[in-house]
C-alpha positions as CSV (number, residue, x, y, z in Angstrom):
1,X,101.3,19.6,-51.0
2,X,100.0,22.1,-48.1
3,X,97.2,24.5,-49.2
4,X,99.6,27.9,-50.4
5,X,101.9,25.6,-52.7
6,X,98.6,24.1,-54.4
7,X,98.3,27.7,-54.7
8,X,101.5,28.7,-56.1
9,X,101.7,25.8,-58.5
10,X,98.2,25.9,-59.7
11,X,97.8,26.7,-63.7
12,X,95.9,27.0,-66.5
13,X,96.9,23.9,-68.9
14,X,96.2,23.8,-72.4
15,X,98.2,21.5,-73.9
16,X,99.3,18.0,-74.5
17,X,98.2,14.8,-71.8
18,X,99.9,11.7,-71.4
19,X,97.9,8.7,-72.3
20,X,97.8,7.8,-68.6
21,X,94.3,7.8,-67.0
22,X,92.8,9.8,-64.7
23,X,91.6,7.0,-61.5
24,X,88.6,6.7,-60.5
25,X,89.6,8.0,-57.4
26,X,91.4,10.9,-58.2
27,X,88.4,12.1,-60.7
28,X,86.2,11.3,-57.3
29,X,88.5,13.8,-55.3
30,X,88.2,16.7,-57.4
31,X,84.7,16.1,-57.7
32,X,84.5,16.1,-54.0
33,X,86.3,19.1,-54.1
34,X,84.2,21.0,-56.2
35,X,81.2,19.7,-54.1
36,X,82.8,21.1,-51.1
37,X,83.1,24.8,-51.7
38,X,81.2,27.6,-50.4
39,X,77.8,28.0,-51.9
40,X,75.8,31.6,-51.3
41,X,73.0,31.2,-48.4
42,X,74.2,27.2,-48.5
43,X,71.9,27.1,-51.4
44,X,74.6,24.5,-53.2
45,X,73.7,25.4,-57.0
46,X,76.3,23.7,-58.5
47,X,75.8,20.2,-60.1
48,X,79.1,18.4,-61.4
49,X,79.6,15.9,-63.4
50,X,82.8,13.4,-63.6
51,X,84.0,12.1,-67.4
52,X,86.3,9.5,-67.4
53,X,84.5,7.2,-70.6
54,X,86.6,7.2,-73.7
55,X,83.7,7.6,-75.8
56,X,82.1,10.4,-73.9
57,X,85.2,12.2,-73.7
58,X,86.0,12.4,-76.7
59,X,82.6,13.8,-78.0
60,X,82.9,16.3,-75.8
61,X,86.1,17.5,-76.9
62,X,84.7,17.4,-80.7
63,X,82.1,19.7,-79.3
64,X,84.8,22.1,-77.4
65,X,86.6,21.7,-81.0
66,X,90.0,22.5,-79.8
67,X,92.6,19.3,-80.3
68,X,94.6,19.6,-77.5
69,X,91.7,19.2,-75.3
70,X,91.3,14.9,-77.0
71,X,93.9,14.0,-74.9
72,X,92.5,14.3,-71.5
73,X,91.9,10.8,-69.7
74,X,89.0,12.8,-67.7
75,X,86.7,16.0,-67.4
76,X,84.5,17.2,-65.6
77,X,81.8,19.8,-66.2
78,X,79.9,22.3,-63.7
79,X,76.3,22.8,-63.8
80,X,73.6,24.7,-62.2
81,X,70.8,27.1,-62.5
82,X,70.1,31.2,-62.4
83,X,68.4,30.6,-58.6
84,X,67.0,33.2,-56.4
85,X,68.4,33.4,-52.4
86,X,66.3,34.7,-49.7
87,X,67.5,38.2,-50.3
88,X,66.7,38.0,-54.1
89,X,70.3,37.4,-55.3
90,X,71.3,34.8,-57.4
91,X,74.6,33.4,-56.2
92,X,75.1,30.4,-58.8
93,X,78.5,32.3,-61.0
94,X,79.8,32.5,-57.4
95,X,78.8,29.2,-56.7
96,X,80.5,27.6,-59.9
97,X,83.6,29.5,-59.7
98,X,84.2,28.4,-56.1
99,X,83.7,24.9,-57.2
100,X,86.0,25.6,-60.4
101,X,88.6,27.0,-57.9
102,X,88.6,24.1,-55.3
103,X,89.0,21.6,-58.4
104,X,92.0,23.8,-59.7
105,X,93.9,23.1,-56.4
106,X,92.8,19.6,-56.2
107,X,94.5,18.6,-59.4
108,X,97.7,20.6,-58.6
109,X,97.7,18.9,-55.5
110,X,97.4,15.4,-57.7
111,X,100.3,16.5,-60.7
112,X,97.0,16.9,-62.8
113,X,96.6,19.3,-65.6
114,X,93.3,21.6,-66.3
115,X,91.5,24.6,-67.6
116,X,88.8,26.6,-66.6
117,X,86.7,26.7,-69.9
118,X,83.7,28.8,-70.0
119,X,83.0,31.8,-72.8
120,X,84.1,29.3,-75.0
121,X,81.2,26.8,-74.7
122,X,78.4,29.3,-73.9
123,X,75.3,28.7,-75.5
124,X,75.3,25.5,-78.4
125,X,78.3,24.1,-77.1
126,X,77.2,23.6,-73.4
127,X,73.8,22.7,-75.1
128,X,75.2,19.7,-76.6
129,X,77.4,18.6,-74.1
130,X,74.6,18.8,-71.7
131,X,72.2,16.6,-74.0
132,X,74.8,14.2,-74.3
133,X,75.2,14.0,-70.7
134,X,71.6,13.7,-70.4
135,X,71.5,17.4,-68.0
136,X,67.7,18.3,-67.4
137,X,67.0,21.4,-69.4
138,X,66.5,23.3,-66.4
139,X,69.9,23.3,-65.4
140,X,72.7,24.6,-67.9
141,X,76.6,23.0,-68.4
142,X,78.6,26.4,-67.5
143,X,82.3,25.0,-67.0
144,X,84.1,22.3,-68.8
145,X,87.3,21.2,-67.3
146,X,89.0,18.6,-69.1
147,X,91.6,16.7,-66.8
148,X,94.8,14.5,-67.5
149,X,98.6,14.5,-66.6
150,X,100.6,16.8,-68.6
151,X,103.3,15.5,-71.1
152,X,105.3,18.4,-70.3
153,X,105.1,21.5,-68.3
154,X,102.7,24.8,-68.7
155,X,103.8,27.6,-69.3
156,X,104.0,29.6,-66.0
157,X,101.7,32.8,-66.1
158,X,103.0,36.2,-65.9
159,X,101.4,37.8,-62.8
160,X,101.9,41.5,-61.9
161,X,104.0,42.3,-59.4
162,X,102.8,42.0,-55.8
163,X,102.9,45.3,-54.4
164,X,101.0,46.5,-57.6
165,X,98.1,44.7,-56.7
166,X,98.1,44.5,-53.0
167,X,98.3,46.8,-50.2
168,X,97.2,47.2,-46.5
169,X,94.7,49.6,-44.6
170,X,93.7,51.6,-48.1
171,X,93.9,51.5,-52.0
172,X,97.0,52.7,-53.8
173,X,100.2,52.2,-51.3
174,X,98.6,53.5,-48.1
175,X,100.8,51.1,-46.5
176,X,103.2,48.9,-49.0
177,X,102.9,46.0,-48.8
178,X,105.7,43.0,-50.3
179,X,105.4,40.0,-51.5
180,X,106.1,37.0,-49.1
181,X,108.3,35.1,-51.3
């Protein structure tokens, strides 16, 4: 799949997984991938860590407490700290997201289903799932993805038309601009 159709076909998945697992080399991919994006001032915040133990997995879905999520043959969870750049900015929520973003594509690119879960573990919940990944305190669990391949299709989501959102040389329609499809 080339880079715009990952795009395209990337979703949010919440739903059901097939029983199939995850390989070990696929789960290393999207890890790679998330270890490849852009970091602010190269100061590489985030941390990532690759489920793919039975056990594990399914303790951190009991933490996450949503069912659909016990299906997933994988996860994996983003981690960092609030750090300071040169310039007295910390760049970490970038960093994760970029990471989050890169894995996104990565398991479109594989047929793999994911979410994006964050406001939903904040505080306890990423607490406990990083004690039982053994995460130093100093660091905190801010994304947890749980991966698999979907038993049937996402629903698609319903984005707002292109030249609402998008437009050249100025704000508002300066110049239209359409949508390339």
């Amino acid at each position: 799949m080339d880079t715009m159709n990952a795009i395209r076909n990337r979703k949010s998945f919440r739903g059901p997984f097939t029983d199939a697992p995850v390989s070990r080399e696929d789960l290393t991919e999207l890890l790679e991938a998330g270890y490849l994006a852009p970091s602010g001032c190269n100061l590489q915040t985030t941390r990532l860590i690759g489920v793919d133990d039975p056990e594990l997995l399914a303790k951190l879905a009991d933490i996450y407490s949503h069912e659909w999520a016990k299906g997933a043959t994988a996860a994996i969870l983003l981690l960092g700290s609030f750090t300071m750049s040169p310039s007295g900015v910390s760049y970490h929520v970038h960093d994760y997201c970029a990471a989050a973003e890169n894995i996104y594509l990565a398991a479109a690119d594989k047929g793999l289903g994911t979410v994006w879960i964050e406001g939903q573990i904040r505080g306890e919940r990423a607490e406990k799932m990083g004690r039982l990944l053994g995460v130093p305190e100093d660091q905190t669990v801010y994304i947890y993805m749980p991966v698999g391949y979907p038993a049937q299709p996402g629903p698609d989501a319903k984005k707002k038309p292109f030249e609402e959102r998008v437009w050249f040389n100025g704000y508002g329609g300066a110049e239209s601009c359409t949508s390339p499809e």
